[in-house]
C-alpha positions, 0 to 999 in steps of 0.5 A: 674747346677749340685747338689751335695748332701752333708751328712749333707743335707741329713741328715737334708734332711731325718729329714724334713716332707714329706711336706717340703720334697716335697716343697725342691724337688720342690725348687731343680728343680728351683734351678738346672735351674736357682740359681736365679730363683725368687721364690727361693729368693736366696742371700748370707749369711751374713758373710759368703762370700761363702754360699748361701741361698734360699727359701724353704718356708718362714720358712725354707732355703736351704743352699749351695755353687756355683763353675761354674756349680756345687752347692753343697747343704749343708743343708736344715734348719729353717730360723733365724729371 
């Protein structure tokens, strides 16, 4: 898969710790393999038909879209309970 790093998720990107900025790395590399990698806990928004969610570590999301083989990242952000 292509990732395509929209402004808004690097600018939430570059406000994340440089610990969380390791675990999104990590999470990318999974996410660029296979979107439904286990471990990535990847589902759609509710009520949001077109975006997608998956897991950065259990309080924090990376939010994004999927077109064919592209996945554009739209922002890496804490996890609404």
């Amino acid at each position: 898969m292509e990732l395509i790093y929209s402004a808004a998720f690097l600018k939430a990107y570059s406000k994340l710790t440089p610990e969380l900025r390791d675990q999104v790395d990590k999470q990318l590399l999974l996410l660029a393999y296979n979107p439904h990698h286990p471990s990535l806990h990847t589902h759609k928004r509710r009520g949001q038909e077109h975006l997608w969610q998956a897991r950065i570590t259990r309080s924090y999301r990376l939010f994004f879209r999927m077109e064919g083989s592209t996945i554009t990242l739209v922002d890496a952000a804490s996890h609404e309970k």
